[in-house]
C-alpha positions in Angstrom: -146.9 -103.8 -60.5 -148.0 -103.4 -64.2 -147.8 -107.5 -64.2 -149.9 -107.5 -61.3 -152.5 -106.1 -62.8 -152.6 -107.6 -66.0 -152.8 -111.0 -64.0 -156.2 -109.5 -62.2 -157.5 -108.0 -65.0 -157.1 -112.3 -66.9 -159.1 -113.2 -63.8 -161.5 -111.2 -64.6 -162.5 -113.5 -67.6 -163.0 -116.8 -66.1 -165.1 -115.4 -63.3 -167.2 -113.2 -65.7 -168.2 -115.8 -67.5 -168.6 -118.4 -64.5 -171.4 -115.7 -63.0 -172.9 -115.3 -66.4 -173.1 -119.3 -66.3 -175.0 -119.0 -63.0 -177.3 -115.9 -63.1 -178.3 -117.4 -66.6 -179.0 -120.9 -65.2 -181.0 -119.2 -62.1 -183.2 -116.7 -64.8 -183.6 -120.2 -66.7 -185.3 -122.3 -63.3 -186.9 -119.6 -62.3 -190.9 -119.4 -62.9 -192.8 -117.4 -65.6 -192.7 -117.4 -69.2 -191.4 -114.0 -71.2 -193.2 -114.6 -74.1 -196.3 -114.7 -71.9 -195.3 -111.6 -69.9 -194.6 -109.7 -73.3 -197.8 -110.8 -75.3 -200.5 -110.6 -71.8 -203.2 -112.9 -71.3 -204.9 -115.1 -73.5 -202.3 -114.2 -76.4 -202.8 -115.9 -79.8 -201.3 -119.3 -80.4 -199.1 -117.9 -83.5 -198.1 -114.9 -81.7 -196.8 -116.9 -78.6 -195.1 -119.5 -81.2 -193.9 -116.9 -83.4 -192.2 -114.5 -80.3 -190.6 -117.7 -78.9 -188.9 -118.4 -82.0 -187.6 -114.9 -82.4 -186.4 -115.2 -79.4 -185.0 -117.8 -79.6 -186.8 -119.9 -76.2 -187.5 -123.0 -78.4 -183.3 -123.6 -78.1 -181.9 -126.0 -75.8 -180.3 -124.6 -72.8 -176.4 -124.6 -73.5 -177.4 -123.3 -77.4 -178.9 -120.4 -76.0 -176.6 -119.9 -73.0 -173.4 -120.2 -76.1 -175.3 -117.8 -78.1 -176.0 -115.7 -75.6 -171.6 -115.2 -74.6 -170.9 -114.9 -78.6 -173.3 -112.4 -78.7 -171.8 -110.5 -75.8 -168.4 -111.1 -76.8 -169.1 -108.8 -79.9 -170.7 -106.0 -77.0 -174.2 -107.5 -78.6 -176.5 -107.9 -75.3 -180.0 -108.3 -76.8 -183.1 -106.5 -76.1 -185.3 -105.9 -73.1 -188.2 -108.2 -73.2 -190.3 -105.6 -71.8 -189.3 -102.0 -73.8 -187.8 -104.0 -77.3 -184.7 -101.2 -76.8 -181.1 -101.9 -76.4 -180.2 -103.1 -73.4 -177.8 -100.7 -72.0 -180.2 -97.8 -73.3 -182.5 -99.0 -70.3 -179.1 -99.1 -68.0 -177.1 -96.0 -68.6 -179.6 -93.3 -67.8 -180.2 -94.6 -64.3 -176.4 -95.1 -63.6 -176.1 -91.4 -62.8 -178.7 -92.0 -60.2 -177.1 -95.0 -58.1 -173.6 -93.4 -58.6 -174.7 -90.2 -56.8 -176.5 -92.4 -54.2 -173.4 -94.9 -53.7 -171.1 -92.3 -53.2 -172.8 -90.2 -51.3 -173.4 -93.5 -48.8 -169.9 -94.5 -49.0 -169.0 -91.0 -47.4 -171.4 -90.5 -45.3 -170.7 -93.8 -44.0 -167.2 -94.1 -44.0 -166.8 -90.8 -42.2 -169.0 -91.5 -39.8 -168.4 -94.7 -38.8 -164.7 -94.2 -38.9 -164.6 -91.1 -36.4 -167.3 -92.8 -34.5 -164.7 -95.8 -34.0 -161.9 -93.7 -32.8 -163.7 -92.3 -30.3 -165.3 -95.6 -28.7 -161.1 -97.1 -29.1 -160.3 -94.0 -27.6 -162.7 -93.8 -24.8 -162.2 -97.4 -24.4 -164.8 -98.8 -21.5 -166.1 -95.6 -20.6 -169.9 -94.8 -20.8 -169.2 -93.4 -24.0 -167.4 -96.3 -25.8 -170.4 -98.5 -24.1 -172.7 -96.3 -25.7 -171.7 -96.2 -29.4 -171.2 -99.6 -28.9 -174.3 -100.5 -27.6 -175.8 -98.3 -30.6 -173.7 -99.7 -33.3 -174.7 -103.0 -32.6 -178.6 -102.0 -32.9 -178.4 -100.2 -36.1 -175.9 -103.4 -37.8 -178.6 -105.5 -37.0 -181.2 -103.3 -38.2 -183.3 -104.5 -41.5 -183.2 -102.1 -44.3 -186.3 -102.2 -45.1 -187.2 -101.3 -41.7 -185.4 -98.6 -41.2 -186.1 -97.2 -44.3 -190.2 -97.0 -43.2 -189.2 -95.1 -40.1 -187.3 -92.7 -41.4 -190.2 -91.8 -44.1 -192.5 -92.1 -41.4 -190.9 -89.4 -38.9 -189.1 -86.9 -41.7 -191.5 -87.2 -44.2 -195.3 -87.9 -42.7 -194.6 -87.1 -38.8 -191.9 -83.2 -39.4 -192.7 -83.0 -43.0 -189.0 -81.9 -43.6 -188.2 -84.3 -46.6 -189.6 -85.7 -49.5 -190.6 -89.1 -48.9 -189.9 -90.4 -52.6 -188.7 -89.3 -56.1 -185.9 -87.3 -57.6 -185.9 -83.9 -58.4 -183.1 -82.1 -55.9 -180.5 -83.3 -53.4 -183.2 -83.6 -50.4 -184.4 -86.3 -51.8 -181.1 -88.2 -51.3 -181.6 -87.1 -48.0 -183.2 -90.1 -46.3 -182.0 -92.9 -48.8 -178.4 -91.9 -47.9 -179.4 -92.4 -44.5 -181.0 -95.6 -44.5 -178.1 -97.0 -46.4 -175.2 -95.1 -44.5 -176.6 -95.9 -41.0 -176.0 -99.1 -40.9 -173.1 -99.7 -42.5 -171.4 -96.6 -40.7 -172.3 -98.9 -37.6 -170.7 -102.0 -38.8 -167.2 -100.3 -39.8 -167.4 -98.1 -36.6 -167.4 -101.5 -34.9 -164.3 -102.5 -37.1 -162.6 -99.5 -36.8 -162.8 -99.5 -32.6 -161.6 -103.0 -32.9 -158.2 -102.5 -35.4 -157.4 -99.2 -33.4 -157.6 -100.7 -29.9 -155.5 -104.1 -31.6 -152.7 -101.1 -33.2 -152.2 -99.2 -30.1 -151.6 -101.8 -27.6 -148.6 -102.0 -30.3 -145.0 -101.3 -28.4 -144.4 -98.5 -31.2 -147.0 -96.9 -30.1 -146.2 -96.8 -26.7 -142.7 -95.9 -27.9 -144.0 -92.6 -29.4 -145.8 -91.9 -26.2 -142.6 -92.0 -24.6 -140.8 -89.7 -26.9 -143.1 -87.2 -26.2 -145.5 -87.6 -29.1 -149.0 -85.9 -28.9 -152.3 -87.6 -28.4 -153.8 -86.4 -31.9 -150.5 -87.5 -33.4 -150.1 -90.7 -32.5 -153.7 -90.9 -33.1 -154.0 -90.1 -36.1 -150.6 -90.7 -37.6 -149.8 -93.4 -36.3 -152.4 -95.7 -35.0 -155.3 -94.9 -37.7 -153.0 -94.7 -40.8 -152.1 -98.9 -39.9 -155.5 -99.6 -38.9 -157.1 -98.5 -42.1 -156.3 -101.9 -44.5 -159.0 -103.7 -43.3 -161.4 -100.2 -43.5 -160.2 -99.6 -46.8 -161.6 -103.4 -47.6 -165.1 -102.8 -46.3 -165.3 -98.8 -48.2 -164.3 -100.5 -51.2 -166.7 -103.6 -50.9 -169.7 -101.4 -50.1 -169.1 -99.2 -52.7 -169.0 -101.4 -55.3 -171.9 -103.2 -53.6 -173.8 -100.0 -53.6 -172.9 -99.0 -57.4 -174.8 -102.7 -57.9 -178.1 -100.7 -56.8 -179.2 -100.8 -53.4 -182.5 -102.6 -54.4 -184.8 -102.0 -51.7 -183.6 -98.4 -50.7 -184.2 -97.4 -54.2 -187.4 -99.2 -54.2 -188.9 -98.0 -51.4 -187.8 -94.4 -52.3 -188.7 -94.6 -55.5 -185.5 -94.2 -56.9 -185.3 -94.7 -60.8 -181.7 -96.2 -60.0 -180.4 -99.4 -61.7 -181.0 -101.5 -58.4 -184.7 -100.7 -58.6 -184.3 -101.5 -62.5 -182.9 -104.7 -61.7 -185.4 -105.7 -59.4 -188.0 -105.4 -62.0 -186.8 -106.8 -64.3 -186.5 -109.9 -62.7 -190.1 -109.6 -61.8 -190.6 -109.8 -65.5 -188.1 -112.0 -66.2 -186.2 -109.4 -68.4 -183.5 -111.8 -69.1 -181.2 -109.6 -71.0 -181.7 -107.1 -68.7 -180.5 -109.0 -66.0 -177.9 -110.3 -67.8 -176.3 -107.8 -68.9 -176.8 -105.6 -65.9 -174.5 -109.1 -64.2 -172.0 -108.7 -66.1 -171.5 -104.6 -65.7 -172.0 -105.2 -62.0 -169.5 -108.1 -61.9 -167.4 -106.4 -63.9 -167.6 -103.0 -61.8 -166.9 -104.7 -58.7 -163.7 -106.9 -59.7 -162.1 -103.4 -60.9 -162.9 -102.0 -57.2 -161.5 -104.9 -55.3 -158.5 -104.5 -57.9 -158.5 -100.4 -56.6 -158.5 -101.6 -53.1 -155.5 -103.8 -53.6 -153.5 -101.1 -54.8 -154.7 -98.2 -52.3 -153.5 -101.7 -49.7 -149.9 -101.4 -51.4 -149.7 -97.6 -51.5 -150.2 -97.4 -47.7 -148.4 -100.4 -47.0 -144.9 -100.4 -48.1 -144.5 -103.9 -47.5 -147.4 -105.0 -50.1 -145.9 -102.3 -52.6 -142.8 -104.5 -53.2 -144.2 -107.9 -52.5 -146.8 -106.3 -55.8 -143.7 -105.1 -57.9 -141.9 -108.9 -57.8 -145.1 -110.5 -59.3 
């Protein structure tokens, strides 16, 4: 097991650094000059020369893009274009804010979808099951952005129940938690209906039927418990997904999150905001995928010793 995830945590490397390569290439195409952003319009001549020098813009591509991974290899990520501060100081104090907003999602959504899902498997081809269905489908396809109007415009300007932006107490997670749980609650209750249906036209299921084994048990206990792999994939994926900032939830809410950060910066064309706020993501979400493998092997037995050979 231990080899297992030392071999993960190596793979780790080449990937890092193949979506540093990218995300740096991409900031590099992209329009709009920093040194102009920083300095405003009309700037002097010297100052624009002088800034691009310091730097370091008048560089050819690969010497800045090698500079750039020796730098960071020494935890050295540069400063923000925009507020001349370290940039991790601009990245840590918002972390609290998407971590309370991802998890919150994740279990609102997770719960949700999952019991919804059961239910439709359960009541499978009644009104009910055609229902949720029916509804689950809607709200998958839903935009975010969308959704997130609506729900300002009928809690917040039409009942007046919740505040429609900012951060100051839990209600204002309120309807950010919705807009990002709704939908994905939809898509895994649609998941969850289809692996429970596929696990109990299994004969063992049938066979603890026909020892006398309760509906909630063999629900439950048997049914749900091998049906949860590919749920445990998509809780895991949207968590790390959602630590990455859910941009336009947090923008539209006015969430000082790092997904809202993220978004401005590349506005601005902060590129060592953006960098390094690539790598923590990509970083963050490799270690999740590597959490989901191993919650795979502790529920499956099978993957726990094919995991302990390698």
């Amino acid at each position: 097991m231990w080899k297992y995830i030392a071999q993960r945590l190596l793979q780790m490397i080449p990937i890092t650094f193949l979506v540093i390569f990218i995300v740096f290439a991409i900031m590099d195409a992209t329009p709009g000059d920093p040194v102009r952003i920083i300095l405003g319009n009309d700037p002097p001549a010297q100052a624009v020369e002088d800034l691009t020098k310091e730097l370091g813009l008048d560089k050819p591509f690969m010497v800045r893009f090698f500079s750039y991974v020796g730098n960071a290899l020494h935890l050295d990520f540069g400063l923000s274009y925009r507020t001349r501060q370290p940039v991790f100081d601009g990245i840590w104090p918002k972390f609290p804010t998407t971590l309370l907003l991802a998890f919150l999602t994740v279990t609102v959504s997770t719960i949700l979808g999952v019991l919804l899902g059961i239910i439709s498997a359960v009541k499978e081809y009644s009104a009910v099951d055609i229902t949720l269905t029916f509804t689950s489908l809607i709200f998958a396809s839903v935009p975010g952005f969308w959704l997130c109007l609506m729900l300002i415009i009928l809690f917040s300007l039409k009942l007046h129940w919740l505040p429609s932006s900012g951060v100051g107490s839990i209600r204002h997670f309120i309807l950010p938690v919705l807009a990002s749980a709704i939908p994905s609650a939809a898509y895994l209750a649609r998941i969850t209906r289809t692996q429970m249906l596929e696990v109990m036209r299994q004969e063992y299921i049938r066979t603890a039927r026909a020892k006398g084994a309760d509906n909630k048990r063999v629900i439950f206990k048997h049914a749900l418990k091998n049906a949860l792999l590919p749920i445990i994939t998509i809780t895991g994926t949207s968590f790390a997904g959602a630590l990455g900032g859910s941009m336009i939830t947090e923008r539209v809410f006015g969430l000082p999150g790092v997904g809202n950060y993220i978004l401005t910066s590349v506005q601005a064309k902060d590129v060592p905001v953006v960098m390094g706020s690539t790598i923590f993501l990509s970083i963050i979400f490799m270690v999740m995928m590597l959490l989901v493998d191993l919650a795979y092997a502790w529920i499956n037995p099978t993957l726990r010793s094919r995991f302990a050979k390698k």
